[in-house]
Residue, then its C-alpha position, 0 to 999 in steps of 0.5 A: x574458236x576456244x578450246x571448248x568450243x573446239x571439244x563441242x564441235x569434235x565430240x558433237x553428233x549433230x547433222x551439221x557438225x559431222x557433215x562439217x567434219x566430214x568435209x574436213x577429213x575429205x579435204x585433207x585426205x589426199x595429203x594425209x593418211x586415215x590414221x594421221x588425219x584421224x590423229x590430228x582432230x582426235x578421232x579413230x580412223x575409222x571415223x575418218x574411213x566413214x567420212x570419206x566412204x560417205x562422201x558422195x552420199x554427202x554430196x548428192x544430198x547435202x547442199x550444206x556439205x557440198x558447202x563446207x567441202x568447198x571451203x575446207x578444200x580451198x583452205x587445205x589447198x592454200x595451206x598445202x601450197x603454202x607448206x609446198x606439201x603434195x598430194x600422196x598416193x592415189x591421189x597425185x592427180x588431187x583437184x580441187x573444185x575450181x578446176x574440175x570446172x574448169x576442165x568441164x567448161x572446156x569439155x562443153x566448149x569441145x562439144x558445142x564445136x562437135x555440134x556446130x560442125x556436124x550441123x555445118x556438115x548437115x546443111x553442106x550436104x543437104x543439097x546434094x542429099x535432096x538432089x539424090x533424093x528427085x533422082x530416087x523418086x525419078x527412077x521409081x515413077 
């Protein structure tokens, strides 16, 4: 990217463009503080606390967003591994997209073996349940 297309996309107030830069300062928000991170593309922080005030908002709306989250993630991700940087502060417990999948498919594993269980108790008692029933009818006629 040259230089002025660099300018274009950092001062460009277009929908697309600041979704674009909000993903960024999302992504790299658990490594840096609002005042670095806005230092690093030239912006005031406060340009960075809105992005990251918005991005739930930017989530649930955008599939654009969500997009460009993903991807800036991933790349934050790789170069901080790559620099042996950590996340900072509230975010030491920092994680990306990919293991939250993780961690939900486990969660839905763990739930469908609940499930299963409780239909194996379910079946398993029912003929005791259906004898205690006769023994109920028996006793009122």
């Amino acid at each position: 990217m040259s230089r002025t297309s660099q300018r274009r996309w950092m001062k460009n107030r277009k929908r697309g463009y600041v979704e674009s830069r909000a993903a960024l300062f999302n992504a790299a928000s658990p490594f840096v503080g609002r005042v670095e991170c806005a230092a690093m593309f030239g912006k005031d922080h406060a340009t960075v606390l809105h992005a990251i005030k918005s991005h739930q908002m930017y989530l649930s709306y955008s599939s654009h967003y969500g997009e460009c989250y993903e991807k800036a993630t991933r790349i934050v991700a790789e170069v901080a591994k790559e620099m042996n940087f950590h996340p900072i502060g509230r975010y030491r417990h920092y994680i990306n997209s990919e293991s939250e999948l993780e961690t939900l498919q486990r969660t839905l594993n763990n739930i469908q073996e609940t499930i299963n269980n409780v239909r194996a108790r379910i079946e398993k008692n029912q003929g005791p349940v259906r004898e205690y029933r006769k023994v109920l009818d028996r006793q009122e006629q």
